[in-house]
KEBA-313254 format. One record per atom (N, C-alpha, C): x, y, z; atom name; residue number from 1. Coordinates in nm, 3 decimals. Atoms other than C-alpha are relative to their C-alpha. Layout:
// KEBA-313254
        c1        c2        c3   atom     n
         X         Y         Z     CA   NUM
...
END
This chain:
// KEBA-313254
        c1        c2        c3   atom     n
    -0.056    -0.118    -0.063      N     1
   -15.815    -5.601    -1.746     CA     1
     0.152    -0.005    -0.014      C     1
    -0.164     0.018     0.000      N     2
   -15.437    -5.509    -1.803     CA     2
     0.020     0.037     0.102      C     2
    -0.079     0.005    -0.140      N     3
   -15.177    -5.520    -1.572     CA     3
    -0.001     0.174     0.073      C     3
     0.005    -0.188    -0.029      N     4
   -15.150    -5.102    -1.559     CA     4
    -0.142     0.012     0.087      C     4
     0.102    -0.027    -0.075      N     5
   -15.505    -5.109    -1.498     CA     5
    -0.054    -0.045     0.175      C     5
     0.011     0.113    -0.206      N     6
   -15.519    -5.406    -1.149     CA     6
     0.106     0.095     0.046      C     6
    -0.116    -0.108    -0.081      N     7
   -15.192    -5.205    -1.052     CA     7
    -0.103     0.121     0.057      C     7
     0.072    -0.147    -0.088      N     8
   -15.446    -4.882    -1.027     CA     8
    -0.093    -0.067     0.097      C     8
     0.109     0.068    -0.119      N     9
   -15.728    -5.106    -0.852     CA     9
     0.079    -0.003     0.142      C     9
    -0.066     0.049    -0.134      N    10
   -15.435    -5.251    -0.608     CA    10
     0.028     0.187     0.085      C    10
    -0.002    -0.197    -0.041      N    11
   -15.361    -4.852    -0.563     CA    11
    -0.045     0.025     0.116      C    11
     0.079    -0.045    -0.029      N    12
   -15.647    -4.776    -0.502     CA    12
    -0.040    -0.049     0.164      C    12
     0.067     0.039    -0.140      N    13
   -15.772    -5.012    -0.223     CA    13
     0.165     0.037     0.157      C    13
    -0.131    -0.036    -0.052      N    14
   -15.411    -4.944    -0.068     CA    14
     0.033     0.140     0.092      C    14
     0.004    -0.159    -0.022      N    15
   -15.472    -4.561    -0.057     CA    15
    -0.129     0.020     0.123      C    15
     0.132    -0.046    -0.045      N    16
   -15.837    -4.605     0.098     CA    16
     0.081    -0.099     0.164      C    16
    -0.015     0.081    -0.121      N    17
   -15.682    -4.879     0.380     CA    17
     0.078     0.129     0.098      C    17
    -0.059    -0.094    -0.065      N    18
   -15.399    -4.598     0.435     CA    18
    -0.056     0.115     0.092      C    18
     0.060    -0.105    -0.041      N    19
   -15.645    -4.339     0.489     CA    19
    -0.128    -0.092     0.139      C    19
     0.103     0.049    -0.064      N    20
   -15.900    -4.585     0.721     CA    20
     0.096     0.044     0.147      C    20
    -0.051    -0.032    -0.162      N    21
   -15.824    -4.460     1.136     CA    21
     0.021    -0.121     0.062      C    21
    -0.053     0.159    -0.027      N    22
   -15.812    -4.841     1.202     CA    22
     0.081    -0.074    -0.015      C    22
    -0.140     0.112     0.097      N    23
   -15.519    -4.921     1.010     CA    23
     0.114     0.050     0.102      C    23
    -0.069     0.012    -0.044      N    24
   -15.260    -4.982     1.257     CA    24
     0.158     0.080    -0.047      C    24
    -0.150    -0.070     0.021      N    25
   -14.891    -4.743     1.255     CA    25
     0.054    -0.057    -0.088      C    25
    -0.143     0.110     0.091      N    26
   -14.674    -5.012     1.137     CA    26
    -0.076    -0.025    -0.120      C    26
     0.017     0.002     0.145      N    27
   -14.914    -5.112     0.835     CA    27
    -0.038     0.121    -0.067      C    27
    -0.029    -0.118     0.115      N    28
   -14.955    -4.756     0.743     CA    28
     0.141     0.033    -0.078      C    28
    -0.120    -0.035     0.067      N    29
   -14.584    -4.727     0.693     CA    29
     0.013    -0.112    -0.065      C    29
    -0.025     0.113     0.100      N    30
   -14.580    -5.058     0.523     CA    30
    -0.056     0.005    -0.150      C    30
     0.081    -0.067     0.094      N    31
   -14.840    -4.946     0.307     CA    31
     0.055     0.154    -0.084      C    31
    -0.039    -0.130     0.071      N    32
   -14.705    -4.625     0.235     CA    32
     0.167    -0.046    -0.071      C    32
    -0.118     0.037     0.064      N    33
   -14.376    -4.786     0.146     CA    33
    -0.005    -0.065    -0.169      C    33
     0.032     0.023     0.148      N    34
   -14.517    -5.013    -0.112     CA    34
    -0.097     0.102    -0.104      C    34
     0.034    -0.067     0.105      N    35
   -14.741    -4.764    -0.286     CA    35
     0.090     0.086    -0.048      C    35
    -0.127    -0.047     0.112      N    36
   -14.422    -4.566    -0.351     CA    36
     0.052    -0.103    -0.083      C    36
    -0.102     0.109     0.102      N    37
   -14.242    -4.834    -0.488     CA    37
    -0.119    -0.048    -0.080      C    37
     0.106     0.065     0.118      N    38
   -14.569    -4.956    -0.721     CA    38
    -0.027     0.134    -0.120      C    38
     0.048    -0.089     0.117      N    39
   -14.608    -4.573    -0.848     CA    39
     0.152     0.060    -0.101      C    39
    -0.137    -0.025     0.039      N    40
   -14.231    -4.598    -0.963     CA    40
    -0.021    -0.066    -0.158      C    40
    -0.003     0.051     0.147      N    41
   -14.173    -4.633    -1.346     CA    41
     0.104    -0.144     0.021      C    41
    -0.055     0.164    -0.018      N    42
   -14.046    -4.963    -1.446     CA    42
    -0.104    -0.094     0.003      C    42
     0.143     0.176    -0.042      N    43
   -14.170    -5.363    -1.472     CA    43
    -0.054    -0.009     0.095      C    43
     0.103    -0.027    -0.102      N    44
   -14.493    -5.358    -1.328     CA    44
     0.034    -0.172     0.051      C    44
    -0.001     0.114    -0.072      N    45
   -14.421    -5.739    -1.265     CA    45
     0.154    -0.038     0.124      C    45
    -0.073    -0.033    -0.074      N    46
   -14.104    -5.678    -1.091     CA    46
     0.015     0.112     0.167      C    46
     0.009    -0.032    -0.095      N    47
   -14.227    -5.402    -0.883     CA    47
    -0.111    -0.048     0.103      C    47
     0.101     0.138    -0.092      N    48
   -14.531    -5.637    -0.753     CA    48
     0.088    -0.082     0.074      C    48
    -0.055     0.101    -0.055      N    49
   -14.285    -5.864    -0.670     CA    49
     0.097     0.067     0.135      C    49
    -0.066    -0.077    -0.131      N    50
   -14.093    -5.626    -0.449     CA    50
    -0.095     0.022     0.094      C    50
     0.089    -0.021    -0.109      N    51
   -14.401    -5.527    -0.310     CA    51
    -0.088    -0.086     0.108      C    51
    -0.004     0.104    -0.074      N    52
   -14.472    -5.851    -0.205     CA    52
     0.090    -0.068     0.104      C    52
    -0.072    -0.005    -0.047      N    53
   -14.179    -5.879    -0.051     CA    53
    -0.036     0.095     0.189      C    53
     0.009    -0.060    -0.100      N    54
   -14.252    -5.579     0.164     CA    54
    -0.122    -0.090     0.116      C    54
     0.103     0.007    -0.132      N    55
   -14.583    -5.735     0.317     CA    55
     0.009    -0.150     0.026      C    55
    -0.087     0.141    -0.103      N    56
   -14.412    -6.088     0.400     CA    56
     0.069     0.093     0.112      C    56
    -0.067    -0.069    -0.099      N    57
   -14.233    -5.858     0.648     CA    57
    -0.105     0.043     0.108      C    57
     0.105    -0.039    -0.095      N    58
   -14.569    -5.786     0.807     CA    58
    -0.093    -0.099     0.018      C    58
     0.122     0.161     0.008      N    59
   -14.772    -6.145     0.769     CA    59
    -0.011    -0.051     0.104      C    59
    -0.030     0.053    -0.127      N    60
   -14.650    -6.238     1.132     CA    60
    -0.098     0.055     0.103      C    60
     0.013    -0.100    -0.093      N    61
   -14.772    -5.920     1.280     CA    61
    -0.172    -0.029     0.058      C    61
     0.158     0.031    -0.071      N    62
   -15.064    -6.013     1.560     CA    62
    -0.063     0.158     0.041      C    62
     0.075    -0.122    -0.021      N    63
   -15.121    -5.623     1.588     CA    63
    -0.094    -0.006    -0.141      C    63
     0.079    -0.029     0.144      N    64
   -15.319    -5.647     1.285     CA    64
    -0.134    -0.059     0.008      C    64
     0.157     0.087    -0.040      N    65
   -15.683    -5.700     1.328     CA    65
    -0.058    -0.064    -0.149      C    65
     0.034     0.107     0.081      N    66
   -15.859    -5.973     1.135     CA    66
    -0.038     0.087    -0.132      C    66
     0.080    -0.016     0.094      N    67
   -16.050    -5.754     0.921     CA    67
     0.131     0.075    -0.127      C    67
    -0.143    -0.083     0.100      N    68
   -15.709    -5.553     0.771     CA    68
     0.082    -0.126    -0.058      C    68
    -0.074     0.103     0.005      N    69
   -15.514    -5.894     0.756     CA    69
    -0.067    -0.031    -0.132      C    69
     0.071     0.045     0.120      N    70
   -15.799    -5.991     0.512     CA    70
     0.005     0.107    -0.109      C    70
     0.006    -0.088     0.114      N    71
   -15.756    -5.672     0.335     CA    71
     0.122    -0.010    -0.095      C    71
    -0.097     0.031     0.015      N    72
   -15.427    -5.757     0.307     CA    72
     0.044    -0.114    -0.076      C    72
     0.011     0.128     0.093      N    73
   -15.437    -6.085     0.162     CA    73
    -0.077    -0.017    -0.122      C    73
     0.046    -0.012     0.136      N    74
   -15.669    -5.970    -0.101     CA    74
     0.129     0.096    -0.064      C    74
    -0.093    -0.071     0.139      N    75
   -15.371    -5.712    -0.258     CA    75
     0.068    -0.106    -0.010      C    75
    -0.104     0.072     0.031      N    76
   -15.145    -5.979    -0.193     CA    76
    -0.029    -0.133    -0.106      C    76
     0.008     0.066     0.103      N    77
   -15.311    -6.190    -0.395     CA    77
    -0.076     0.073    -0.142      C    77
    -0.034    -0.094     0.109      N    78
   -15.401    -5.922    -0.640     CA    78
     0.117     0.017    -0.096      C    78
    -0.105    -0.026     0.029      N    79
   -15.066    -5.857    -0.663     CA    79
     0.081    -0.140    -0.044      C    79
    -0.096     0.100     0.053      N    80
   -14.929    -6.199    -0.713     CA    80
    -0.104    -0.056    -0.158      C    80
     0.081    -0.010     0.057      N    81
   -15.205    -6.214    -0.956     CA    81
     0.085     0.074    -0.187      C    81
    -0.079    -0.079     0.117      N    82
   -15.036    -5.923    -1.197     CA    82
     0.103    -0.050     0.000      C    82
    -0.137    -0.011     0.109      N    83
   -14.658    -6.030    -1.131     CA    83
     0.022    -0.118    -0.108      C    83
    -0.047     0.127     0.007      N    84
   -14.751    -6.365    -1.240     CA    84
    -0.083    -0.004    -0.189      C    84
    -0.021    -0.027     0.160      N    85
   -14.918    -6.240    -1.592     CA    85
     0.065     0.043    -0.107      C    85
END
């Protein structure tokens, strides 16, 4: 699978968490921050890496119920996945 293509997967599950009524305020705007910055032209391994960035800023956060945390840790390792091919 190329990198363009996991980028749309990571998207994807990104878009469906955004849209879930369970997903907590703060990681919708976290979420909505990085899928702008991932659908921005430019190195897809550079903007992974920003976007990783963004959700270290939210890894702390105990509002986050177990099951999102885990959703969470699958892009993030998705994502470190692509910047690191």
């Amino acid at each position: 699978m190329s990198q363009k293509e996991q980028l749309t997967a990571v998207i994807d599950i990104m878009q469906d968490l955004q849209e879930d009524s369970s997903t907590s305020k703060s990681l919708k705007k976290v979420i909505e921050d990085v899928l702008k910055l991932l659908k921005q032209e430019g190195d897809i391994r550079m903007l992974c890496s920003k976007a990783l960035e963004e959700f270290e800023k939210i890894s702390d956060d105990s509002s986050i119920d177990p099951y999102m945390r885990t959703q969470i840790w699958n892009i993030v390792s998705m994502l470190e996945n692509i910047s690191s091919s």
